[in-house]
C-alpha positions in Angstrom: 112.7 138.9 145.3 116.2 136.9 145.7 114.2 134.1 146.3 111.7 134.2 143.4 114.6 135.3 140.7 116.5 132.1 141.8 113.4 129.6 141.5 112.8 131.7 138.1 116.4 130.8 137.1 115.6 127.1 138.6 112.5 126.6 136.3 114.5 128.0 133.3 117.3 125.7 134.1 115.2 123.2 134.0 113.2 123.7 131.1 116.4 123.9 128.8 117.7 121.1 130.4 114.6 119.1 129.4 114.7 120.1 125.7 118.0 119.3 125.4 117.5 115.8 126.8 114.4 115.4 125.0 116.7 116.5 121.6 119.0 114.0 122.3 116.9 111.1 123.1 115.3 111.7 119.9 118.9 111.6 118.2 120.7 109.4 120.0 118.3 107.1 122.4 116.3 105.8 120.0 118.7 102.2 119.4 119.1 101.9 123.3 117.0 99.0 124.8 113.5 99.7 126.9 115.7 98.9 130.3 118.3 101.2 129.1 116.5 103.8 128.5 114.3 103.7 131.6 117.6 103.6 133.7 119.1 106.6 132.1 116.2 108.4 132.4 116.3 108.2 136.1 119.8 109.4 136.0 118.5 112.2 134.2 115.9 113.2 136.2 118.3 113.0 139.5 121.0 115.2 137.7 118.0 117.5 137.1 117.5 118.0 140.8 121.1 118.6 141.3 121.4 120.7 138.9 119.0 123.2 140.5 121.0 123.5 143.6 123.8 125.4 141.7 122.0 128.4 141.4 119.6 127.9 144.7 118.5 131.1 147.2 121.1 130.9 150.0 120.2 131.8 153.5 122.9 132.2 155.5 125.8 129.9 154.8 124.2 127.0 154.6 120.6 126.6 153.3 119.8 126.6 150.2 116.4 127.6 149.0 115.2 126.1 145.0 113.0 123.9 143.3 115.2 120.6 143.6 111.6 118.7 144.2 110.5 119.6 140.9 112.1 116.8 139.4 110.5 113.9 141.6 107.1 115.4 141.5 107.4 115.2 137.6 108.6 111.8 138.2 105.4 110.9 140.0 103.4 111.8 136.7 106.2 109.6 134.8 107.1 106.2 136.6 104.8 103.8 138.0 107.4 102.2 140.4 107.4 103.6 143.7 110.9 102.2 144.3 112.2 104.2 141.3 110.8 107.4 143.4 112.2 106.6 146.3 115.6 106.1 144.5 115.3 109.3 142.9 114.3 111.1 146.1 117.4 109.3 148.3 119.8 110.3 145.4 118.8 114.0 145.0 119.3 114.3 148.9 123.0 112.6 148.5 124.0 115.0 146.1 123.1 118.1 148.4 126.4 116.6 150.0 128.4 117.6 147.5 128.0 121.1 148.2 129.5 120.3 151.5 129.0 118.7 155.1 127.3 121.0 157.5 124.0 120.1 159.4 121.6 121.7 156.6 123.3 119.5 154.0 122.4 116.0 155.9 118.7 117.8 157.0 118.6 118.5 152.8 119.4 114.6 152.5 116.2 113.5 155.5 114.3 115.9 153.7 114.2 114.4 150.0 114.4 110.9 151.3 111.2 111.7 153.2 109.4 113.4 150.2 110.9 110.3 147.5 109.0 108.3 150.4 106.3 109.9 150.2 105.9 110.3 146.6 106.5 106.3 146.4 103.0 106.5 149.0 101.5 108.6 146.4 102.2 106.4 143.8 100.8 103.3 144.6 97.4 105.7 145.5 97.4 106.2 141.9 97.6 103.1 140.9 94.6 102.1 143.2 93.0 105.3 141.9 92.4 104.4 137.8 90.3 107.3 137.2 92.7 110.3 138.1 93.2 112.4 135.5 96.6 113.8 134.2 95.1 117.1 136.2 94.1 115.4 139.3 97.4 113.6 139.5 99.3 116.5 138.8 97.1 118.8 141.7 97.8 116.2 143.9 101.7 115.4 143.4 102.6 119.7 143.3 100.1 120.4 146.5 101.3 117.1 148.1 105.2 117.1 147.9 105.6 121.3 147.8 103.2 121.6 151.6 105.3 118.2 153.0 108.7 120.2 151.6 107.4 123.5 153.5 106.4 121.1 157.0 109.4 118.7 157.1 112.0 122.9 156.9 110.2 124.2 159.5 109.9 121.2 161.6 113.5 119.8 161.3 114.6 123.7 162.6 117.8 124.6 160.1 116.0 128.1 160.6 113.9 129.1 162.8 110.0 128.0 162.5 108.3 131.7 163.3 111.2 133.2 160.9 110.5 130.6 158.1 106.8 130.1 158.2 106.3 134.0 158.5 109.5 135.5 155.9 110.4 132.5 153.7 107.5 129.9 153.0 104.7 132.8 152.3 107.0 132.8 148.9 108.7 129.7 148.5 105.6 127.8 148.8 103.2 130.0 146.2 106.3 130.4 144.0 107.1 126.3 143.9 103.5 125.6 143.1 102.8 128.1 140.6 106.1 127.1 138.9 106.0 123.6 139.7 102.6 123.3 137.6 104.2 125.6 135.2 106.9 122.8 134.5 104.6 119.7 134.2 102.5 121.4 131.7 104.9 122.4 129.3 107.1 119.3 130.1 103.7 117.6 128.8 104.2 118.7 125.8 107.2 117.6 125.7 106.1 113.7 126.9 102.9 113.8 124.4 105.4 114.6 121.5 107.9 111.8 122.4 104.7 109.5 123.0 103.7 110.5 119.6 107.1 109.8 118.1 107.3 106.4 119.3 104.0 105.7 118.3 105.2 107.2 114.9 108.8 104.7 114.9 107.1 101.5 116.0 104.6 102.5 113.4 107.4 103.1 110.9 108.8 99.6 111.8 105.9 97.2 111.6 105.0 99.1 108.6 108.7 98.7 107.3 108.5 94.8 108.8 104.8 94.2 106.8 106.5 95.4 103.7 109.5 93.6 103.8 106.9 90.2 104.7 104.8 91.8 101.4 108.0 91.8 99.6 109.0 88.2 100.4 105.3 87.0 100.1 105.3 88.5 96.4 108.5 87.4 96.2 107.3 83.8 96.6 104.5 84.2 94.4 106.0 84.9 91.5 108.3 82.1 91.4 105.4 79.9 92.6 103.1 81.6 89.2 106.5 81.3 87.2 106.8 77.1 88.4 103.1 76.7 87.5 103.5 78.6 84.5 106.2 76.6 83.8 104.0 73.6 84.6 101.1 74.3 83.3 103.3 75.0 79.9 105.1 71.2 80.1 101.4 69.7 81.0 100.3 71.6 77.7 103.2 70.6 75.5 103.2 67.1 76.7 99.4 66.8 76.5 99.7 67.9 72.6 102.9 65.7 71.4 100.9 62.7 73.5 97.7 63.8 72.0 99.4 63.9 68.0 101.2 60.7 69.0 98.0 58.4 69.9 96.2 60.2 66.4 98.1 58.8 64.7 97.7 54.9 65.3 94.0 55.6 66.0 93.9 56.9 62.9 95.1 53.8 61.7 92.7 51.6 63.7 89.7 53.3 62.2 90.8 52.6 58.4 91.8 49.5 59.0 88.5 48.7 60.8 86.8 50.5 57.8 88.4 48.7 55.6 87.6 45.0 56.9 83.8 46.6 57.5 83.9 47.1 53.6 85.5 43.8 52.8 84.3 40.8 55.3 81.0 41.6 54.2 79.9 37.8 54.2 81.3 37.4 57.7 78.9 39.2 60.3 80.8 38.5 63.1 83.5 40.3 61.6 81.6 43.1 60.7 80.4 43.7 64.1 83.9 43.2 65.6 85.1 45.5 62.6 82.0 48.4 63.8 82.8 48.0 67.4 86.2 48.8 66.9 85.6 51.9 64.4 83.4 53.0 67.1 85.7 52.9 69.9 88.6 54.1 67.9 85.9 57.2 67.0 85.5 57.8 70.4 89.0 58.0 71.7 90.1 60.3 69.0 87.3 62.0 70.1 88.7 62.6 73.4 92.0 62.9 71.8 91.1 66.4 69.8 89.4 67.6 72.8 92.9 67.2 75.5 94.6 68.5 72.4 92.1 71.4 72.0 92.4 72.1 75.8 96.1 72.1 75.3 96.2 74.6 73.0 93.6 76.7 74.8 95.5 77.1 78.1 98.7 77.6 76.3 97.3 80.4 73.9 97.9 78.6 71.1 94.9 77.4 69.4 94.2 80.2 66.4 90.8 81.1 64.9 90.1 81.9 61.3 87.3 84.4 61.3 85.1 84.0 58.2 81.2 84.9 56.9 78.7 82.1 57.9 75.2 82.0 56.6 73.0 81.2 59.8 71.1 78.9 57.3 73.8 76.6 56.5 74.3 76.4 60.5 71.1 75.5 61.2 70.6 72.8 58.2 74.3 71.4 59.0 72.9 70.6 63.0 69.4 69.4 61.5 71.7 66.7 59.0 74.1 66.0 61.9 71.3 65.8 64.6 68.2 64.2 63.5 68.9 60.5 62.0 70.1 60.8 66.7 66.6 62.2 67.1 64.9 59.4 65.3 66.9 56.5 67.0 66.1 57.9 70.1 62.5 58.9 69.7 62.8 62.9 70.1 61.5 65.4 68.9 64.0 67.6 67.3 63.0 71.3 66.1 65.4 74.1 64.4 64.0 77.4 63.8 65.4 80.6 62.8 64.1 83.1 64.4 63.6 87.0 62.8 67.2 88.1 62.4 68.6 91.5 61.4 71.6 89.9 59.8 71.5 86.0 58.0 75.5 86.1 58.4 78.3 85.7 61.5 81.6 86.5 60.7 83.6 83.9 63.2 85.4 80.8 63.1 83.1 77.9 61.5 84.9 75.0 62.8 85.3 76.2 66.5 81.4 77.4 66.4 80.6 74.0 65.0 82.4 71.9 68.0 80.9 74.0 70.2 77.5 73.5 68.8 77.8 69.8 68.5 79.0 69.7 72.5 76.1 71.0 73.5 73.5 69.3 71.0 75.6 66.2 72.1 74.7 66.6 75.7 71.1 67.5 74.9 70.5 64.1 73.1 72.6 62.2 75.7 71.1 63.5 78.8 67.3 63.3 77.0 65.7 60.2 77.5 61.8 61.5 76.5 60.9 64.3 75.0 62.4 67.4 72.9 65.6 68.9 71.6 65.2 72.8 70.5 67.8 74.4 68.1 67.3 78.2 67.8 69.4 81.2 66.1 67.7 84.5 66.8 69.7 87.7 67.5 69.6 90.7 70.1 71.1 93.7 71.0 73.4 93.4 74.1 73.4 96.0 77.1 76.3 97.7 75.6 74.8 98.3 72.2 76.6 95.5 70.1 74.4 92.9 68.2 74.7 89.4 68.8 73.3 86.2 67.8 72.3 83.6 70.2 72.5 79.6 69.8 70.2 78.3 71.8 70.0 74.7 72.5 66.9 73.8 74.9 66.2 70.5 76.1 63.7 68.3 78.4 66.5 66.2 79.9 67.8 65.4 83.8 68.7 68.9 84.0 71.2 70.6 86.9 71.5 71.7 90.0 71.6 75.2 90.4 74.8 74.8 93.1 76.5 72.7 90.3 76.1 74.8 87.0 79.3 76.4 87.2 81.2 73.4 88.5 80.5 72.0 85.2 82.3 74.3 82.9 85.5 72.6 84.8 88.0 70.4 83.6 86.9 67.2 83.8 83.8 67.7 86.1 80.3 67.0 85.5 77.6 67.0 88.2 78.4 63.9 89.9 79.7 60.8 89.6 76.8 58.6 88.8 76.0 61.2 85.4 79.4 60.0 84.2 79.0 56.3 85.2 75.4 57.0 83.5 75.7 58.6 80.9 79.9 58.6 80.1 81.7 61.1 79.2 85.0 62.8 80.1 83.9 66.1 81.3 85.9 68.3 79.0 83.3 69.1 76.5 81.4 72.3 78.3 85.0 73.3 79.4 86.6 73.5 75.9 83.0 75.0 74.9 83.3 77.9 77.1 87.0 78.3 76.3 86.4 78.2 72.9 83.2 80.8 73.1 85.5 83.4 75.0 88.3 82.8 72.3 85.6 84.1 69.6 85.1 86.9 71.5 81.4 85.5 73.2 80.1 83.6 76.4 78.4 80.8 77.0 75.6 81.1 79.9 73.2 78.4 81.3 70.1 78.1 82.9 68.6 74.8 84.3 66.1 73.1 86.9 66.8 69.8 88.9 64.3 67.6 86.4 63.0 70.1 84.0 66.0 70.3 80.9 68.9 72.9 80.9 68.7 75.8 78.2 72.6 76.7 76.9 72.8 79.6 75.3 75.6 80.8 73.0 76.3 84.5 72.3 78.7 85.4 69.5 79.0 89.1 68.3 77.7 89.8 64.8 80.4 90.9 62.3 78.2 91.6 58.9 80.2 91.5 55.9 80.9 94.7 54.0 80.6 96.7 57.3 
């Protein structure tokens, strides 16, 4: 019974021991380096077997009965250097000399440096072994070092072999496995929950890390969005004082070439010179209003004046604008107002009226045969609001289906042989779409390679009086 209550006491020692290590690595380890921390836990684990021999089972003077081996069999389940077992093995035996110099105190020394020898053996089995279990290791490192413990007593012959094997191994041996397993199972608890808490830190950290990268990133962003804000502001404020300063001498140029138009009517040279330039001047201030309208888009600063239009005065207005264009070019040009619930819009006149002429515009310039359709119908949307639809339909080039949104861009139209074609800047369907979201619509498209585009402009209805 001596013998049991002092490997009970060992296995309680070392228990306590454990979670007190295990307390203070979480509280005070944690900073240390990897190396450092490996080497102290070797330390530990070797104070761990010396610790047991302070309250061992003596027989006789000398030997001392306990579960000193405890510690290196754990280790075999821990470290995947055999030299590290060895070392702990060697060490444990050294400090059995501290508790003096007789004959079982240098066979205690053989014995552990035989067992960290062996368990070194065992190790590099493992490794050759990848499919072993945390059981199966653990069944082989208790079975393995406790029976090698048991041979290497009674062979070496501190006591006698027929007194050991028959009064003292029969409960050493039992007792060391049972509690020996006892140990590595609830020490594993012990290792999953430090496993789990370093999962848990490094998780902490490269979350911690990703944040403070996040941080920066955003960081970066928003002075990069506040430069091309700031940009994008200077581009618009340039393009507008630029845009009001070349109005103003084009102006000019168009009333004085109106003016000699009206005057030199004798000299026909003059008179086409004089048209020429009135219809280049008309074309750049054309181009003008739109950079200045795009200006004032992208800056937010181009207002509307919502007022009641009678659909019928749309539709006549784009019949006088459009059809002496029609006749010159030999196309057909129909309006028709379709049944309507309402004969009024309440929106902007002006900015509805550049938008229909952009599109009209590119229906006549991009028709070389055939029609032009100009339709006003309304419908009810998917959400339940009214709306009336412009629709301009034509028989023209038409588009690629792979470049209809690309044309809605700034300055892009299909390709470069349309603008070499046909001219144009390429800010026309851009301001139009702008301008359409600005009343509070959309402007949609549908078009075939070779059969005409159809451009359809959706405005909500605002009736008078309601």
């Amino acid at each position: 019974m001596g013998i049991i209550k002092a490997f009970l006491v060992n296995i309680g020692i070392l228990i306590t021991f454990a979670y007190l290590i295990n307390t203070a690595y979480n509280l005070i380890f944690p900073n240390l380096s990897k190396s450092a921390k490996y080497g102290l836990s070797v330390i530990i684990f070797i104070l761990a077997g010396w610790l047991t021999m302070f309250f061992s089972f003596n027989v006789g003077d000398t030997s001392k009965f306990d579960l000193r081996v405890v510690p290196l069999i754990f280790g075999l389940m821990v470290y995947s250097h055999p030299l590290t077992l060895f070392l702990i093995g060697l060490s444990i035996g050294l400090l059995r000399l501290t508790f003096g110099l007789e004959p079982a105190a240098w066979i205690g020394l053989l014995n552990l440096t035989l067992l960290g020898a062996l368990a070194a053996l065992i190790c590099v089995w493992f490794k050759k072994r990848m499919e072993f279990n945390y059981l199966t290791k653990a069944v082989i490192a208790v079975l393995g070092i406790n029976f090698f413990n048991m041979v290497n007593i009674a062979v070496f012959g501190i006591i006698p072999m027929h007194q050991y094997l028959s009064e003292i191994a029969p409960v050493t041996f039992p007792t060391g496995v049972i509690l020996s397993f006892f140990f590595l199972f609830m020490i594993r608890d012990f290792q999953q929950n430090q496993a789990r808490m370093e999962e848990l830190s490094l998780a902490n950290r490269l979350l911690r890390l990703r944040t403070q990268d996040l941080n920066q990133t955003k960081e970066e962003l928003e002075k990069k969005a506040e430069q091309l804000e700031a940009a994008s502001s200077y581009k618009s404020e340039f393009l507008a004082n630029m845009s009001h300063e070349l109005k103003t001498p084009l102006n000019s140029i168009m009333l004085l070439s109106e003016m000699q138009m009206e005057q030199d009517t004798e000299d026909e040279d003059r008179v086409r010179y004089a048209k020429m330039i009135h219809q280049s001047g008309g074309e750049l201030l054309g181009l003008v209003n739109d950079i200045l309208d795009l200006s004032k888009v992208e800056a937010g600063k181009l207002d509307v004046s919502l007022q009641p239009i009678d659909l019928n005065d749309v539709l006549r207005l784009m019949e006088e604008q459009f059809q002496p264009l029609a006749d010159s070019r030999n196309l057909e040009f129909k309006t028709t107002l379709s049944e309507v619930s309402t004969g009024w819009i309440k929106t902007d006149p002006m900015r509805l009226n550049q938008i229909l002429r952009n599109l009209l515009g590119n229906a006549f310039k991009f028709t070389e045969k055939g029609r032009v359709e100009f339709e006003i119908s309304t419908e009810i949307a998917p959400g339940g609001m009214e709306e009336v639809i412009f629709q301009v339909r034509d028989t023209g080039v038409g588009i690629e289906l792979d470049k209809q949104e690309a044309i809605f861009e700034v300055f892009k139209q299909e390709d470069g042989s349309i603008s070499r074609k046909y001219g144009g800047s390429g800010l026309g369907l851009a301001i139009s779409r702008k301008l359409a979201e600005l009343l509070g619509g959309r402007l949609e498209l549908k078009s075939e390679k070779g059969e005409g585009s159809c451009f359809k402009l959706r405005l909500p209805v605002h009736v008078p009086g309601k």
